[in-house]
N, C-alpha and C positions, 0 to 999 in steps of 0.2 A: 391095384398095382401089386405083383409079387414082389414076394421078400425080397427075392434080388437086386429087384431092381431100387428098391428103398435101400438096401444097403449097397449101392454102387460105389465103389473108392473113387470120387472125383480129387484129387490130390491139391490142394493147394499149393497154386504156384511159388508161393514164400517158403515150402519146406522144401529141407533138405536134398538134391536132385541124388536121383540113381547113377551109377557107375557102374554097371555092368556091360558085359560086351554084348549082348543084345541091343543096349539101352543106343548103341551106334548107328543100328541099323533099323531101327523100330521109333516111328514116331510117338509119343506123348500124348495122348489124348488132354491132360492137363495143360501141356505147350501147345498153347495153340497156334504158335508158327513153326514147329516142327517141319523140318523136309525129309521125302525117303532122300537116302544120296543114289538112288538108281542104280545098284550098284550089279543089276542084273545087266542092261543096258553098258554103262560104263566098263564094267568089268570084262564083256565080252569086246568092248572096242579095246580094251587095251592088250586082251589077248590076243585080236588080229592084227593091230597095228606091230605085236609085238614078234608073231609070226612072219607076218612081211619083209619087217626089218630083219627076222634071223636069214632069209633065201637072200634076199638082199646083199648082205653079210657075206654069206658062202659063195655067193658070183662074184663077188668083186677079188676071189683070191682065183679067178681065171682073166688072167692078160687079156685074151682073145677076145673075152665076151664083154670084158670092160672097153677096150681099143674098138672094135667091130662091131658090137653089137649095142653097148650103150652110148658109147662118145660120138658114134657116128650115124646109129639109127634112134633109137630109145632115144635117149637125154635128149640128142637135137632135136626133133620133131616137137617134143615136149616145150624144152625152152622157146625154139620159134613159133609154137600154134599160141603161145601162152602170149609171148610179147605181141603175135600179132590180132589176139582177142581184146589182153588191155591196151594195143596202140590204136582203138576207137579212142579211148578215153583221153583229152585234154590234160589230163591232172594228172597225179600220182597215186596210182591201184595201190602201190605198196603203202604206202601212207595213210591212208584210206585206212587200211588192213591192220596196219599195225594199233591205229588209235582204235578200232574195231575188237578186236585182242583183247588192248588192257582195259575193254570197259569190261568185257564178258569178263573178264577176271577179277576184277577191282568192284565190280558195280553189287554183284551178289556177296564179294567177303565185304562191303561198308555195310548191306542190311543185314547182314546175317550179322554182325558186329552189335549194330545199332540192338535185333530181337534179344539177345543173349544178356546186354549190358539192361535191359528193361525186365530179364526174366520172362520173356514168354520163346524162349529157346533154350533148349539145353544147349551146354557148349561142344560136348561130345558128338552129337546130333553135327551143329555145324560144322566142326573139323572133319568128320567125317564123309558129309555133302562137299564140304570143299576141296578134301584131297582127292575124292573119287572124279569132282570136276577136275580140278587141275590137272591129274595125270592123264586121265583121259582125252582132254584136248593137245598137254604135251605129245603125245604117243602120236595122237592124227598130222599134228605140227611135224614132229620128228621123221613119221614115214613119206609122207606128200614131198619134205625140204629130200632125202633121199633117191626117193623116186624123181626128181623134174632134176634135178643138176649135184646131188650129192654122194652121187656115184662117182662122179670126175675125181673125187680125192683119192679113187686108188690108182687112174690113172698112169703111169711111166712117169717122170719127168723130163721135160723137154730134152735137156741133154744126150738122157737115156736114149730116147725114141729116134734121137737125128746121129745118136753114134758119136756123138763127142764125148772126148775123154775128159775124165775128171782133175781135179786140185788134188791131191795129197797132200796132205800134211808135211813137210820137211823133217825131213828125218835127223839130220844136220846142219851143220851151222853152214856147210858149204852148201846143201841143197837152200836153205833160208837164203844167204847169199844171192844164189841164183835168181828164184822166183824175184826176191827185192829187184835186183834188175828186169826181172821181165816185166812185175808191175811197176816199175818203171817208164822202162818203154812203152809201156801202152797208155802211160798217163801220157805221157809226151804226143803219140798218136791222136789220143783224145783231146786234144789242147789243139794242135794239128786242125783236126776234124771240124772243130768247133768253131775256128778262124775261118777256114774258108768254107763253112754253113753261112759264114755271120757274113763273109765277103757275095757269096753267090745272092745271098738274100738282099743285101744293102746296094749291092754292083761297088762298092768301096769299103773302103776302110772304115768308114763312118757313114751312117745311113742318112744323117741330115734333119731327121726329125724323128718324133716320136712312131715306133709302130702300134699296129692295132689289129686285134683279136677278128676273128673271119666276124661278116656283116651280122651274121642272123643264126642260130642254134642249126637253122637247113645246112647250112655252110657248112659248118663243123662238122656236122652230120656226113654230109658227102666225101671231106676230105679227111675223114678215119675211116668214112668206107672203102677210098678209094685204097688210105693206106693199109690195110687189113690185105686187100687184094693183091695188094704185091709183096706182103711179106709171106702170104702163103704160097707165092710163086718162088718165093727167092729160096724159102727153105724147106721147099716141096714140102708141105704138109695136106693134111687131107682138102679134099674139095669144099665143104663142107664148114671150113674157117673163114674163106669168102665170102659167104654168101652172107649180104646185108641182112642186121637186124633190128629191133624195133626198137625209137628212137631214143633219146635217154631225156629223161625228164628233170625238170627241176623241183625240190621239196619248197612245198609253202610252208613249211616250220624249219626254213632252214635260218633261222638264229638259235632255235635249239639246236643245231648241230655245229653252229657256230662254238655255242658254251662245252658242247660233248668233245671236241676236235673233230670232228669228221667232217670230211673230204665230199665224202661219196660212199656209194652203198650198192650191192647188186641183191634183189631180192627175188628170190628163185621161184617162191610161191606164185608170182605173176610174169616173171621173166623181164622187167624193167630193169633196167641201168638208170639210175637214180644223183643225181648231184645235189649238192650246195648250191643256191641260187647268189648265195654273195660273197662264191670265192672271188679274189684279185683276179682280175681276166688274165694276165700271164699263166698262171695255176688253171686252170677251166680246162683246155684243151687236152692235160696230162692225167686229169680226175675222168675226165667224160673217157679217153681212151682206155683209163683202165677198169674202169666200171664197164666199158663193152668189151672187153678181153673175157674178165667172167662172163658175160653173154655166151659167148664162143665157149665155154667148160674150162679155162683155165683156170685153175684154183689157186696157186703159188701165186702168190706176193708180185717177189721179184717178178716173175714170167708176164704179169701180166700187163707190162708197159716196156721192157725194154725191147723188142719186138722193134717198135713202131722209130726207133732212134734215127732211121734210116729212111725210111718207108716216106714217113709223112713232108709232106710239098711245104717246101721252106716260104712258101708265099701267105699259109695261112698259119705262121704260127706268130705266135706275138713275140719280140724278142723285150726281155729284161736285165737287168744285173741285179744279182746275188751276192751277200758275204756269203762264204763256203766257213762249214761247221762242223766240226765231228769229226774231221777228215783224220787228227793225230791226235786221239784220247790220250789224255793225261792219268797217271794212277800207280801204284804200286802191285797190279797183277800185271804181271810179267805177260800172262800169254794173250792178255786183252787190250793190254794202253804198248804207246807206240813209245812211248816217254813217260818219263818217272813223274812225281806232285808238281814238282819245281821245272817243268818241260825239256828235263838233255834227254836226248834221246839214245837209246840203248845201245849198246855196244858200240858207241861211237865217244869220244871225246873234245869237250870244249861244243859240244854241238848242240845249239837250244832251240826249240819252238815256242815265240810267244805269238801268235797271233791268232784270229778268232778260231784258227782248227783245232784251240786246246781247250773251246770251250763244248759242253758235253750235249750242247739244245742248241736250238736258235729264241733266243731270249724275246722274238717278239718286237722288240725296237731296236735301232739305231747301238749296234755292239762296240762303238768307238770307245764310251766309257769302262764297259766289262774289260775291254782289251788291252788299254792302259794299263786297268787296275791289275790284270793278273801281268804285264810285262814288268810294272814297277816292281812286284813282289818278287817277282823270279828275276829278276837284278840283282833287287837288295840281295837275294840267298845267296847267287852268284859270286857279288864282291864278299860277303861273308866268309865265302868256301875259302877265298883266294887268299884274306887276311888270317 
C-alpha cells in the first residue's frame, strides 16, 4: 500500500465540521450521508423558470395580447384541456397534489434533520440541498401557476372592459350627500329585488315550508352552467365565458378547511373548482359559482360571483335567513366606520345604530346576546351624554 494511501485523512465524524463555502457544495466523504444539492441541474431550472417568468412579465404590459391572445386563446385552452384531463378523475387532482407537495418538501427536510442531529451530515450540506430544492420546485410552481391562469391578473377589470364609469371618491360634503342617496336607492332597489325573487320563487309571500338545495351536485352543475350562459349574453362578453367547464369537486379533507375558513379554492395547476364538502347547503351554490368564475380567468374577488345575482333560476337556489353584519362599522376612523365606538352616526344627530350591523364578524352563533350587550352599553353612554 502507498504512503498515501496509509496516510488518508479519513476525519472523524465527532470533530470539528468544516465551514467553508466549498464545504456547501461538495460532499464529505467522512459524512456519509452527505448529498450534492444538484445545483447544476437545479440551478439551471431556476434560470429557466426564471426566464419564462421574465417574457411572461413583459406580455402582460400589452392589453391586446393579454385580452386576445391569453384570456381568450392561451389560458383558455390551458384551463379547459386541464379540467377536462383531471374531470376523468372522481376525486380531487388538486388535493392529491397539494398533500404530493408537502411530502416532497417536508419528507427530505425530516431526514436530512434526522442525519445532521446523528452527525453523519453536515448541516451546511443540508441547507444547502434544501434551498437549492425548495427554490427550484418554487420557480417550476411559480411559472406552470402563470402560464395555465396567472396571466388573467393583468387582465382590464370588468368595469374597465364593459365601459362603465367608475365611484370617485366625494370631493365634498355635497358630493358625499349625493352618493349617500344614491346608495340609498339602490339598497332600496335591492330590498325590492329580493322580495319579489322570494315572491316568484315561493309564488307567495310565504313559501310554506322549508326549501332545498338542487337534488344532486349534476344539478348544480347544470344550473351555473346554464347561468354563466346568460350572463355572458346579457353583458356581451366574450364567447368563450359560456362555454361549460369541468365539474367542481368536493375536498375529502374538507374539515381541514373547515378549521382554515375556507370556502372553496380554484386550483390552476389542474384546472378544478374545488369546494368544502360540509358547507351549510344554503352556502354551497355561492362557493361552487364562484370557484367556476375563476375557471372562466376571473381573478377579482368581488367579480367572481356577483355576475350570477341575476342569471341563476330561482328554482335551484336554496332560500335562507341571515342576520346582516358589518353593514355600519363602528370605530373612531372617520373614513372607514359609519359611526363613532358608541354607534351615532356621523354628521347626523340624536341618530344611533345598535344592532348586529355594529358588529365587525359574524360571531358564529345566535348574535341576540352580542346585540343586547352592545345596545345596553350605548344607552348607558347615551343617557350619560344627556345627564
Amino acid at each position: 500500500m502507498s504512503e498515501s494511501s496509509e496516510t488518508k485523512d479519513l476525519r472523524n465524524p465527532k470533530d470539528p465540521l468544516p465551514f467553508g463555502v466549498f464545504a456547501l457544495f461538495t460532499p464529505d466523504e467522512a459524512m456519509e450521508k452527505d448529498q450534492p444539492p444538484r445545483l447544476k441541474l437545479r440551478g439551471l431550472t431556476i434560470l429557466v423558470c426564471a426566464a419564462l417568468l421574465g417574457v411572461m412579465w413583459g406580455l402582460t404590459h400589452s392589453p391586446d395580447f393579454v385580452e386576445q391572445v391569453y384570456a381568450r386563446g392561451l389560458g383558455y385552452g390551458i384551463a379547459r384541456g386541464l379540467g377536462f384531463i383531471t374531470g376523468f378523475v372522481p376525486t380531487s387532482v388538486a388535493e392529491i397534489c397539494l398533500f404530493a407537495g408537502v411530502l416532497y418538501l417536508l419528507v427530505p427536510f425530516a431526514i436530512a434533520t434526522v442525519h445532521v442531529l446523528r452527525r453523519k451530515r453536515r448541516i451546511l450540506n443540508a441547507v444547502a440541498a434544501g434551498f437549492f430544492r425548495f427554490w427550484a420546485f418554487a420557480a417550476i410552481v411559480l411559472t406552470l401557476f402563470y402560464l395555465s391562469w396567472g396571466m388573467n391578473y393583468a387582465r382590464e377589470p370588468l368595469p374597465k372592459r364593459l365601459g362603465w364609469k367608475s365611484i370617485e371618491t366625494p370631493s365634498d360634503d355635497a358630493e358625499n350627500e349625493k352618493q349617500t342617496r344614491e346608495i340609498a336607492r339602490l339598497a332600496e332597489e335591492l330590498v325590492h329585488a329580493a322580495n319579489e325573487n322570494y315572491t316568484q320563487f315561493a309564488g307567495g309571500d310565504d313559501f310554506g315550508r322549508p326549501s332545498f338545495p338542487p337534488a344532486n351536485a349534476m344539478s348544480l352543475e347544470a344550473a351555473l352552467d346554464g347561468a354563466y350562459e346568460r350572463v355572458q349574453k346579457k353583458l356581451s362578453l366574450e364567447a368563450e365565458f359560456a362555454v361549460a367547464r369541468a365539474p367542481a369537486k368536493p375536498v375529502a379533507s374538507s374539515i381541514l378547511m373547515n378549521y382554515l375558513g375556507i370556502g372553496g379554492f380554484y386550483f390552476p395547476w389542474t384546472g378544478e373548482a374545488n369546494y368544502n364538502r360540509l358547507l351549510p347547503a344554503p352556502m354551497l351554490p355561492h362557493t361552487v359559482a364562484h370557484e367556476k368564475a375563476h375557471q372562466r380567468g376571473i381573478t377579482s374577488e368581488d367579480e367572481a360571483i356577483r355576475w350570477l345575482d341575476e342569471a341563476l333560476p330561482k328554482a335551484n337556489l336554496s332560500l335562507t335567513t341571515v342576520h346582516a353584519f358589518s353593514s355600519c362599522p363602528i370605530g373612531e376612523r372617520s373614513e372607514k366606520c359609519a359611526a363613532d365606538s358608541f354607534g351615532k352616526l356621523r354628521r347626523y344627530e340624536n341618530l344611533y345604530v345598535n344592532d348586529a350591523s355594529v358588529l365587525p364578524d359574524s360571531p358564529g352563533v345566535n348574535p341576540q346576546g352580542s346585540v343586547m350587550a352592545f345596545a345596553r352599553r350605548n344607552a348607558l353612554h347615551f343617557i350619560d351624554r344627556l345627564s
